[in-house]
Every structure is written in structure tokens, then in C-alpha cells.
N, C-alpha and C positions, 0 to 999 in steps of 0.2 A: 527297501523299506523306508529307509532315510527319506528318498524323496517323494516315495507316496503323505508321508507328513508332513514334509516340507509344503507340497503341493495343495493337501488340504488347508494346512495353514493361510497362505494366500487366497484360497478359497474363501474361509473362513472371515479372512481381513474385509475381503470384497461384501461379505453378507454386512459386516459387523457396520462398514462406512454406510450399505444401503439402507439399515436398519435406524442407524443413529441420526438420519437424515429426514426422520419420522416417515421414511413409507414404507411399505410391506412388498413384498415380491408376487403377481399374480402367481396363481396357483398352477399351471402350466410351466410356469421358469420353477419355485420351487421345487417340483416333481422332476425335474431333468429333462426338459423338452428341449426339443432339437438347437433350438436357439445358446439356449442357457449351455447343453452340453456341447456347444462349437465354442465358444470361451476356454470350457476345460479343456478341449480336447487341440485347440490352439499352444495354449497355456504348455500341456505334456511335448509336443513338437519343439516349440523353442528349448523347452527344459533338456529333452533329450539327443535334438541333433543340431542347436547351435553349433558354431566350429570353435566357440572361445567358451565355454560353460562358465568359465571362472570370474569373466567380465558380466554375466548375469546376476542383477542387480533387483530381489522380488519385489521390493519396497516400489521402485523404478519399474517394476514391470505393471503392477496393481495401481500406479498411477497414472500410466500409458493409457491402462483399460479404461479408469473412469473419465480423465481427460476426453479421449476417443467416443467416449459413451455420450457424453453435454454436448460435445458438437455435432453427432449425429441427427443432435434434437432438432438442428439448426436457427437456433434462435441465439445471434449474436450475445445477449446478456446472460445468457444460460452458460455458466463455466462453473467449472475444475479452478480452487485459486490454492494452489500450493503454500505449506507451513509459511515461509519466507514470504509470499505475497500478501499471504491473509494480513501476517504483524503489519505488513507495509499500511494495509489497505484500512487496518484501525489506528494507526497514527494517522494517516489522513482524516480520517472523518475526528480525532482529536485536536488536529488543527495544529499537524507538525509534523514534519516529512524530509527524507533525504530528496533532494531531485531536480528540476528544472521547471515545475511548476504548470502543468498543462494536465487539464481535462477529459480524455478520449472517449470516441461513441465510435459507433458505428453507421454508416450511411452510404446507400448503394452497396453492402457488399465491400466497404473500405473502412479503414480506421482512418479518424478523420477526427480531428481538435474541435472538440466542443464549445473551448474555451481556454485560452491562457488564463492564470491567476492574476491579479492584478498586482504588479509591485515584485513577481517575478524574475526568475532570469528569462523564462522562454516570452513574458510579456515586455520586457526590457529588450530582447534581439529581435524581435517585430514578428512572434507567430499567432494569427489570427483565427478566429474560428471559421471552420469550415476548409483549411489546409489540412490534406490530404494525406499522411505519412506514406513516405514507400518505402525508404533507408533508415537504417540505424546504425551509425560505422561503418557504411558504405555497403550494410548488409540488409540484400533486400526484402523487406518482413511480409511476402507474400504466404498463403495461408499460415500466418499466425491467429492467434485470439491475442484479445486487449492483453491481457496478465502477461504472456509473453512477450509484446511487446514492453510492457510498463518494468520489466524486468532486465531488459539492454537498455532502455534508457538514465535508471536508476541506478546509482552508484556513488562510492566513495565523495564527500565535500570535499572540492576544490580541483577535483579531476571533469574532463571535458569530453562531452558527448556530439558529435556531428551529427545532426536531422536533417535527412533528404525531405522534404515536402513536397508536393505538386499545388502548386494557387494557378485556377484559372485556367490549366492547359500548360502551364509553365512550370518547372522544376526549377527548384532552390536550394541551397542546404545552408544550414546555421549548425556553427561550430558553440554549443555552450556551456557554460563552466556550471557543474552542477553546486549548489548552495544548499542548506538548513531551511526550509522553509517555516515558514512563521505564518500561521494565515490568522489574521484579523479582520474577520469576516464581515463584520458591520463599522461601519460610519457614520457619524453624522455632522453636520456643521448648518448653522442659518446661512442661506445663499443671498436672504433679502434680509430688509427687517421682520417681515411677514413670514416668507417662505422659509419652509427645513429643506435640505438635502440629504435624502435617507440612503445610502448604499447597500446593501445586501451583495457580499459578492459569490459566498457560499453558504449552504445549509448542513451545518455541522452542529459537531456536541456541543459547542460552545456560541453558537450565534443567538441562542433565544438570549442567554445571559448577557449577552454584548448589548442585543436590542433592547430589555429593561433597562440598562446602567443608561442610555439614552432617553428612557420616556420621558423625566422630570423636565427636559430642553424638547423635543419634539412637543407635548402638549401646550408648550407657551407658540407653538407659532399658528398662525391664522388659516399656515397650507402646507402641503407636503409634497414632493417627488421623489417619489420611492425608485430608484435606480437599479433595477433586477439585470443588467447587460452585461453580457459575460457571465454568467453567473452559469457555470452546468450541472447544479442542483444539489444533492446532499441525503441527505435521510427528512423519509417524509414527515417522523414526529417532530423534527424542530419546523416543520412549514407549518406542520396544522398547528403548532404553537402561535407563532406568530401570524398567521391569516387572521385568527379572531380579532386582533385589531382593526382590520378592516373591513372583514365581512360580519361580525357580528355573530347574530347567532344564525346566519343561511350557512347553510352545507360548504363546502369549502369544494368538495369534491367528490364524483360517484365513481367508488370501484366497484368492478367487473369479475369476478372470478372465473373457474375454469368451466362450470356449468351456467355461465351465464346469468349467475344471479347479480344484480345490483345491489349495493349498498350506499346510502347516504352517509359521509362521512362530516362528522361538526367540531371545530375544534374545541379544545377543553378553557380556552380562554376566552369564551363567544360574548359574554360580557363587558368584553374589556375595550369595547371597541372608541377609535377614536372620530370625533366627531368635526372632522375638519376634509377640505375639498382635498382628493388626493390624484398626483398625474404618476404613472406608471410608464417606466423606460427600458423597452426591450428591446433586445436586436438577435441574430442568428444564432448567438453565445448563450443565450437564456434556454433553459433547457431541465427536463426532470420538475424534481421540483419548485425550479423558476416560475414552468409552465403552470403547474399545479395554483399557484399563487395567483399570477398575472391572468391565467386562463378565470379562472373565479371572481374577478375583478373586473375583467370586462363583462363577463356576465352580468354584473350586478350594477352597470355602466359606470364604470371609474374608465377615463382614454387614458390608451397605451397609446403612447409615440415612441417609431424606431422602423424596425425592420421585421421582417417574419421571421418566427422564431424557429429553434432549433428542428421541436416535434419530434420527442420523445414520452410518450403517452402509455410506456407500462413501468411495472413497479416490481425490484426482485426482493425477494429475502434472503437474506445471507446464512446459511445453516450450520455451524460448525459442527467438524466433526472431532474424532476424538483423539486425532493424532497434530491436533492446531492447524491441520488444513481445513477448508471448508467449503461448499456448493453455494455457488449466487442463483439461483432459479428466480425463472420470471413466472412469477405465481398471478398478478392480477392484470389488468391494464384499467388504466380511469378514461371518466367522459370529465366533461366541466359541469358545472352546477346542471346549466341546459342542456346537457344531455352531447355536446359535442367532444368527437373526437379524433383528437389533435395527432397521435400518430402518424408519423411520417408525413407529416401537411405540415405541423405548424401553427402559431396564432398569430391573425392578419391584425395588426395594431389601427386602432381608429384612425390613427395621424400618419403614412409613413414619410418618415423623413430619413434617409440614409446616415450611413455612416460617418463621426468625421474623421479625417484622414489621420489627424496624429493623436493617438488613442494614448501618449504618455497626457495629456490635457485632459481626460476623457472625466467629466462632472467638476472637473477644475474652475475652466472658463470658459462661461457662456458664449464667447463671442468666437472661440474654437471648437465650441461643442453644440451644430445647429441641432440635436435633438433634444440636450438641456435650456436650449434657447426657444425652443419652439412650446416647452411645458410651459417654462415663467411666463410666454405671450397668451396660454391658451389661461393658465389663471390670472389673470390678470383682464385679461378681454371676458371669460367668462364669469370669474366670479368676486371680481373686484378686488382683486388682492395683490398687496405691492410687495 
């Protein structure tokens, strides 16, 4: 009798995470259909003819199921992020983290750096976006999902993590000391006497307030280069915060939901916009909502100079449940104002100008940095500004 209750209980768990996650079970699973009853009937085999009962762990087994269940969906951003990841995962977007400082997507089928942080350790030992992980401790993370991974990486300040990588066909590994991160998401400094130099390097809880404390010096210059590179995107309300300054009151961007419907989205500061020539700098690291930003912006013809970008063109919500874990679902995907979309493509920048090599200089100096050298020429040739 004990473990027919014990059994329902974990049943139970299972409806309570489905339910709290706002969806409802079709009426075929709740009735006991074949599908739904091979769970339970799974569930009763391990319970009764494991060889170790005692190492049987329900909590661990009802989170086997749902993990197992997201990646069935097979949409890389659709995950299971366990109590310990989720905390991890809202200090980051607070803008303060245990780790080594890197950004992870998905591409081809591989977990693959979106972006180092900038000022980092992993941006400090040279790991670039679009490097490839395969090892974590010499341990190699094939079918894992990002959370798992993000979870051997991260650990104890001061303790050191080895990453295997693959750049280009070529494997690598960096041995690095995990640190406190700090992330200071926005910059700003006059590059000219004219010209601002705006950095954005992530879209967190704290960047829209970083970007005000800077408008009273940004509106005294004559031009702007808004610096989006590296940057692998953040939560969408601080973009459509900060879009309004430069799109105004045009859409910022069109989501797609799951029956296809569109929606124009505008941000809530559409009046705030500033009225000076602006150049935009992207490269492979720009991504999420980088793209959301930069993609809106060439629409509306502001030139991106850099490289093609990441090309991450859907949008998850994060859903907590009730035991501090919680489900990331990819619930929309967006177009750009015009209608394009950038998933898995990319956005091709008006000007490209590659990479430059030593990315500790990167917005520092123009004369190291041919894509920040190549904006100050196109304002200046184009619109008269020193």
C-alpha cells in the first residue's frame, strides 16, 4: 500500500509541475491513454524490480521524466533548468554570477559560444564566439543540453575549469580560473569630439538603467556607434526599452506565435528617440536580442558594420515552477520590422568588415579596431561629423 501512495504521489508531482506551468493535459493523456499509462507503468518496473531500491531517488526520477520529456520536443532552447541552475540563471540576468564568463547557444546540433563577456576570464584566455565546446574536464559533453553543461563549468571562485573547444577544425583547451562576475553591461565614452561610443554588451535587468545614467553625455554628441559585438542578448523587455531611442515610435519587432499569428511589437519609450546619425557594430557574437535591436535598425537604414551575425530568431519564456526549478519554452520566434527572418541566417551588415584580431583593444582603438575605424569614416564621409 505504501508504494501505491508513494507512486501516486510522484504522479501527482508530475500533474502539479504540468499544471503550474499553465498548460492543461489533452484529454486522451488525462483519461489514461496508452502514452500517459507507459510513464506509469515504466515508473512501477523501476520501482519494483531495480536491483538497488534504496538508491531510488523520486524527486530524481520525476525530474529524469520531465528533463527527458523538453528534449524530446527537440528544440535546443526548450529545457528542464533544475532549482540550482534556475538561481544560477536569475543572477545572471541580475548581472552577477559565479563562472568564467561565456554565453552558450546552440548551432548545428553543437553547443557553441555565442559570446565571451567582455572583461571576463573566458574573454581574457582568448574563447571567441562561435568555438565549439566538446570537453569540460576532459569530460566529453556529448548529448548534454546547455544547463548541463553551464553546470561543469560553474563552480567554486578561485577554482579552475579546463574547456576543450574545436575553432575551425582545430581543438584547443583553456585551463581557467573561475571568478565573481560583475557584468557592466553598458559604456559609454566621446571617441571624437563629435562622436559617442555606446557599448551594449548584454541585455539584462540592469542595462536600461546603465543606458539612462549615460543619456545627459550621449545627447551632447553630434553621432553615435552603438557597439552591439559580442553581445549574446539578454531578456527582451530591457531591448524594447532601449530600441525606443532609436527607432522611435516604428515597431521594434514582429512576433510569431504558435498559430501563426503576428504581432507588432513598439517599445514603451518610442518617444524618446534620439535624433542624431547613428552606426551600428556587429559581428558573429551579437545575437538574441542584439539581433532584435541591430535587425530593426537596419531596417529603418541605420549601417551595421562587422560580420554576420549570430542568428538566433526565437524568444523563450522562462516559467517557474513550484519547487524553484523551472521550464525555458520557446513559445515565439520574431521577424524584423520588414518582415525578415533571421533564424539560423543571421543579419548581413551593410559594411562587412571582419574581425580584429586582438579583441582585448576591441572599441578601445580605432587604429586596432578596423570595424570601429571603418564607422568614424562612414560618419564622417557621410554625414559630416568629426
Amino acid at each position: 500500500m505504501g508504494k501505491r501512495i508513494k507512486y501516486g504521489f510522484i504522479l501527482f508531482l508530475v500533474s502539479v509541475i504540468a499544471f503550474s506551468a499553465g498548460f492543461t493535459l489533452k484529454s486522451n493523456m488525462a483519461s489514461g491513454s496508452t502514452n500517459w499509462g507507459m510513464l506509469q507503468y515504466v515508473y512501477n518496473l523501476v520501482e519494483n524490480y531495480y536491483v538497488a531500491p534504496s538508491t531510488l531517488d523520486p524527486t530524481k526520477l520525476v525530474e529524469g521524466a520531465i528533463r527527458g520529456m523538453v528534449q524530446a520536443v527537440g528544440d535546443p532552447y526548450t529545457r528542464y533548468v533544475d532549482p540550482e541552475s534556475f538561481a544560477q540563471m536569475k543572477d545572471q540576468l541580475e548581472g552577477s554570477f559565479s563562472g568564467i564568463g561565456i554565453e552558450m547557444g546552440v548551432k548545428d546540433k553543437s553547443i557553441v559560444v555565442i559570446a565571451p563577456i567582455e572583461g571576463t576570464p573566458a574573454y581574457k584566455a582568448g574563447i571567441k564566439a562561435n568555438d565549439r565546446i566538446v570537453s569540460v574536464d576532459g569530460k566529453p559533453i556529448d548529448g548534454m543540453d546547455i544547463n548541463q553543461v553551464v553546470k561543469l563549468i560553474r563552480g567554486p571562485v578561485g577554482t579552475q575549469v579546463k574547456i576543450g573547444i574545436e575553432r575551425k577544425g582545430e581543438l584547443k583547451e583553456f585551463n581557467i580560473t573561475r571568478e565573481t562576475i560583475e557584468i557592466n553591461s553598458v559604456t559609454f565614452r566621446p571617441i571624437t569630439y563629435q562622436i559617442g561610443y555606446l557599448r551594449i554588451s548584454t541585455f539584462n535587468d540592469k542595462t536600461y538603467d546603465e543606458f539612462k545614467s549615460y543619456l545627459p553625455e550621449i545627447e551632447k554628441m553630434k553621432a553615435l556607434i552603438l557597439d552591439l559585438r559580442n553581445d549574446p542578448g539578454g531578456t527582451v523587455k530591457t531591448c524594447l526599452d532601449i530600441a525606443g531611442y532609436f527607432v522611435g515610435d516604428n515597431p521594434v519587432v514582429i512576433t510569431v506565435n504558435r498559430n501563426g499569428n503576428q504581432t507588432k511589437v513598439y517599445s514603451p519609450y518610442k518617444d524618446s528617440k534620439l535624433d542624431i546619425p547613428v552606426v551600428v557594430l556587429v559581428n558573429e557574437g551579437s545575437a538574441s536580442a542584439a539581433e532584435i535591436l541591430s535587425g530593426a535598425m537596419k531596417d529603418y537604414g541605420y549601417t551595421l558594420i562587422g560580420e554576420k551575425t549570430f542568428g538566433k530568431g526565437l524568444i523563450q519564456s522562462v516559467i517557474p515552477l513550484y519547487d524553484n526549478s523551472a521550464l525555458v519554452i520557446t513559445t515565439e520566434k520574431y521577424l524584423t520590422p520588414l518582415g525578415h527572418d533571421i533564424n539560423k541566417i543571421g543579419i548581413e551588415p551593410n559594411i562587412i568588415v571582419p574581425d580584429p584580431k586582438d579583441w582585448q583593444d576591441m572599441g578601445k582603438n580605432p587604429e586596432k579596431d578596423p570595424q570601429l575605424n571603418e564607422a568614424i569614416k562612414i560618419l564622417r564621409e557621410k554625414d559630416g561629423i568629426y
